[in-house]
N, C-alpha and C positions, 0 to 999 in steps of 0.2 A: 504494500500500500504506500508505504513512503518512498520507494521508489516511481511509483505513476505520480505523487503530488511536487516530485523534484522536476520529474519531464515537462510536468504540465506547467511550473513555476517558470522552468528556461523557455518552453514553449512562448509563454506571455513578454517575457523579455525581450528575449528573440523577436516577437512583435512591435512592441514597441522602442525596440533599437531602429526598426527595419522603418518602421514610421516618421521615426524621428529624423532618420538621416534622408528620405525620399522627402521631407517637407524641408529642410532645411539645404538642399542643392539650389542653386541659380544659375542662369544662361554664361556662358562665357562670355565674360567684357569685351565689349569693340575698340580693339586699338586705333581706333579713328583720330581719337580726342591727343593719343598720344604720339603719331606719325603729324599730327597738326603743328605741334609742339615741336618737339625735335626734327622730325622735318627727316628726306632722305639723302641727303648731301653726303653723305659718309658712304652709301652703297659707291663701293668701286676706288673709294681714297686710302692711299697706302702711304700718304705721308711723305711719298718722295718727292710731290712737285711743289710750287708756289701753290698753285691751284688745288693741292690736298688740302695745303695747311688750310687755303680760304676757305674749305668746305667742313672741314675739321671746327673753325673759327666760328659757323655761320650756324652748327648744330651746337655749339658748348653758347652763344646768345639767345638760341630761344630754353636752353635747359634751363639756363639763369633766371631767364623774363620768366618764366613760367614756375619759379622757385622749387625746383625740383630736386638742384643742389644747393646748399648752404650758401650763406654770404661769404664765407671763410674758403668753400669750393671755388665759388667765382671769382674771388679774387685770385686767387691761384692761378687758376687761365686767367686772367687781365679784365672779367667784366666785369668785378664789383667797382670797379674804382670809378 
């Protein structure tokens, strides 16, 4: 008898784990809001040209604007100043 009131006890569990975690999922966020922001400037930049660094330069201005990194990060690269 105490064995069927254990099954039945993890049975309910079991339930209400399975409930809990099925209401508690959400849609995967749209990196929309975050490609706005940083922008694509860095696909394809390897840092060796002028034109790296400006692309490199043009995504660490909007991580800034958009406070993403700290004041103490931006100043680092050159934009908090």
């Amino acid at each position: 008898m105490r064995a069927v009131m254990q099954r039945a006890m993890l049975a309910v569990i079991l339930t209400y784990a399975s409930i809990g975690a099925a209401c508690g999922t959400t849609e995967p966020a749209s990196v929309d809001g975050l490609r706005r922001v940083v922008g694509t400037d860095l696909i394809g930049a390897r840092g060796a040209t002028t034109e790296d660094q400006r692309k490199i330069d043009r995504t660490a201005v909007g991580i800034c604007a958009a406070a993403i990194w700290t004041k103490t990060e931006c100043e680092r690269h050159g934009e908090g100043r």
